[in-house]
TORKOL-4160 file (C-alpha; in steps of 0.2 Angstrom, whole numbers, padded with zeros to 4 digits, m for minus):
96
<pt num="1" X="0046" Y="m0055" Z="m0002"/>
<pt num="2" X="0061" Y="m0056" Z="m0012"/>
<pt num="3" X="0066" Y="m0066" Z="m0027"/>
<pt num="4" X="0079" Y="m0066" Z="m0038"/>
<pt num="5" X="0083" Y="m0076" Z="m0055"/>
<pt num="6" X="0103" Y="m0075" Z="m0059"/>
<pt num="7" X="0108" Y="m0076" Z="m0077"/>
<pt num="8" X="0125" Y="m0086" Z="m0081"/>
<pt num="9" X="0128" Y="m0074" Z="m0097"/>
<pt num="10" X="0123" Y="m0058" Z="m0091"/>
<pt num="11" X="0131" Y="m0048" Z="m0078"/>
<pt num="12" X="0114" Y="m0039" Z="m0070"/>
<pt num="13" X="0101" Y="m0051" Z="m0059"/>
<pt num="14" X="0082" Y="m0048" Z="m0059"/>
<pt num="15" X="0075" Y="m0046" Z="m0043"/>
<pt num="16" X="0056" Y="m0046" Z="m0042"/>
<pt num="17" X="0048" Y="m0038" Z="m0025"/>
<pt num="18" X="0033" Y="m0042" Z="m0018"/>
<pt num="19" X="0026" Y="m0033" Z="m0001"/>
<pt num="20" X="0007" Y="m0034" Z="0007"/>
<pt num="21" X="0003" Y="m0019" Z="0018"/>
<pt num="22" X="m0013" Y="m0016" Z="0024"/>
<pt num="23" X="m0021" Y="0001" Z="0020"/>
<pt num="24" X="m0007" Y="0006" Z="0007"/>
<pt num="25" X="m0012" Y="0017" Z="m0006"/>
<pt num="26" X="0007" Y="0018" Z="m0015"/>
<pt num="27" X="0022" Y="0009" Z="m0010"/>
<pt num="28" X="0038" Y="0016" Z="m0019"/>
<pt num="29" X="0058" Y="0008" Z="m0018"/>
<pt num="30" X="0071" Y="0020" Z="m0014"/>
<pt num="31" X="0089" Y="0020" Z="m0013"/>
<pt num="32" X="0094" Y="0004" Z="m0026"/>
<pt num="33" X="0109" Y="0009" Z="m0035"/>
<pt num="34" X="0111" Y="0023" Z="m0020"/>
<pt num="35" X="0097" Y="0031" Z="m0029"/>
<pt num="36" X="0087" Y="0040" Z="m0015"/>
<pt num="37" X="0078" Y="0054" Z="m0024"/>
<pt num="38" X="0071" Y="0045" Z="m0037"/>
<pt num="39" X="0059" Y="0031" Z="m0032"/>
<pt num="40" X="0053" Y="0015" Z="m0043"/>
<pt num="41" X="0033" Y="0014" Z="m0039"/>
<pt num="42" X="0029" Y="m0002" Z="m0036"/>
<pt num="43" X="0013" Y="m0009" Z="m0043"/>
<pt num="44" X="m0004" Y="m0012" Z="m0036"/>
<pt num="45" X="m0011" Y="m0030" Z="m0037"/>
<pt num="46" X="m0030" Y="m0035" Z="m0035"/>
<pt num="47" X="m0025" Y="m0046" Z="m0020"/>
<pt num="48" X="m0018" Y="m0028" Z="m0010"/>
<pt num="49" X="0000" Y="m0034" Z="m0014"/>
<pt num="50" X="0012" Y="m0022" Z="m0021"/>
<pt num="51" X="0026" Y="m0029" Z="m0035"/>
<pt num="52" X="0038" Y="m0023" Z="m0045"/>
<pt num="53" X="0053" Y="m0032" Z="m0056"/>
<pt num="54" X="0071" Y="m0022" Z="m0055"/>
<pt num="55" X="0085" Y="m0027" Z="m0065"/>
<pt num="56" X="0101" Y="m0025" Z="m0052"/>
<pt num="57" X="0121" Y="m0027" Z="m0056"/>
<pt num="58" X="0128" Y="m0043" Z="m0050"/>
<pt num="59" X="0142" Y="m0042" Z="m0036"/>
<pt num="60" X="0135" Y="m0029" Z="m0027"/>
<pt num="61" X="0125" Y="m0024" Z="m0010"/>
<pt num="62" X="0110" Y="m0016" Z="m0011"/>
<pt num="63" X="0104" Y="m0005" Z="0002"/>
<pt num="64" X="0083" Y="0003" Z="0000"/>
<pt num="65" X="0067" Y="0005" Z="0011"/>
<pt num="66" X="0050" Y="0006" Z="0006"/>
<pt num="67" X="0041" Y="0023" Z="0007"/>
<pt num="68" X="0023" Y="0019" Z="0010"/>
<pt num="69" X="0009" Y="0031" Z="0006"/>
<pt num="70" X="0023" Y="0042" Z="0005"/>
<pt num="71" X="0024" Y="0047" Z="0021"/>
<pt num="72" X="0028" Y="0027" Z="0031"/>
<pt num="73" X="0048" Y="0019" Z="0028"/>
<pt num="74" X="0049" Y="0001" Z="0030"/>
<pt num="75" X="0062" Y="m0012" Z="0030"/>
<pt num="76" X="0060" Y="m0029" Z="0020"/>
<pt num="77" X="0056" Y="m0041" Z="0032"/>
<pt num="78" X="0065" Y="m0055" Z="0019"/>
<pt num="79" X="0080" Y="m0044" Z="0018"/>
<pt num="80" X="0098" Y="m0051" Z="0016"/>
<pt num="81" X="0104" Y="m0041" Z="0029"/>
<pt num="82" X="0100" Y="m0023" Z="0039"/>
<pt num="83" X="0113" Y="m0010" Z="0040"/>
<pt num="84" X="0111" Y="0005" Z="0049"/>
<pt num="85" X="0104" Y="0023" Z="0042"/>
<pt num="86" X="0113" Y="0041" Z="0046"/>
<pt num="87" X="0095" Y="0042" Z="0055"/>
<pt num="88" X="0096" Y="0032" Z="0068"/>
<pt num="89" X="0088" Y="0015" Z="0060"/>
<pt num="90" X="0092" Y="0003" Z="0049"/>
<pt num="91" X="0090" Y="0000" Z="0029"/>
<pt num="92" X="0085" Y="m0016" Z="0021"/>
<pt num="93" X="0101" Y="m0023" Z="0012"/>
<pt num="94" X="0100" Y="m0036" Z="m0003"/>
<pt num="95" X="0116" Y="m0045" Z="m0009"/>
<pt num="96" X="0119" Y="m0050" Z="m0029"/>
């Protein structure tokens, strides 16, 4: 899940995501900001769901997968849109 809260005075939206995968020991976000070496770790919740709150610029795509148990990527399934890797698949894309 994605949710985001817009500010009228300030030029950045927070963006709070929440994902549930079975088994998952860490869930990490990679490639906000076209940042794909360096991961935000989402945190672990008592009901198994991951979250994490991400402060993004307004105006602008996003494009990031989830790397599960660092070894699994997945998509968003609440996404804005997909777009295809250099890979072969696709990558999660949200729009501010």
């Amino acid at each position: 899940m994605i949710q985001k809260t817009f500010f009228k005075t300030k030029d950045y939206c927070k963006v709070k995501f929440v994902l549930n995968v079975e088994h998952a020991e860490t869930v990490e976000i990679l490639g906000l900001n076209s940042d794909w070496k360096n991961s935000i770790v989402m945190s672990k919740k008592k009901d198994g769901t991951f979250s994490c709150d991400v402060s993004l610029p307004k105006n602008l795509q996003q494009e990031f997968k989830y790397l599960v148990n660092q070894t699994d990527w997945i998509n968003e399934p609440e996404a804005d849109a997909q777009h295809p890797d250099s890979f072969g698949g696709n990558n999660s894309v949200i729009i501010l």
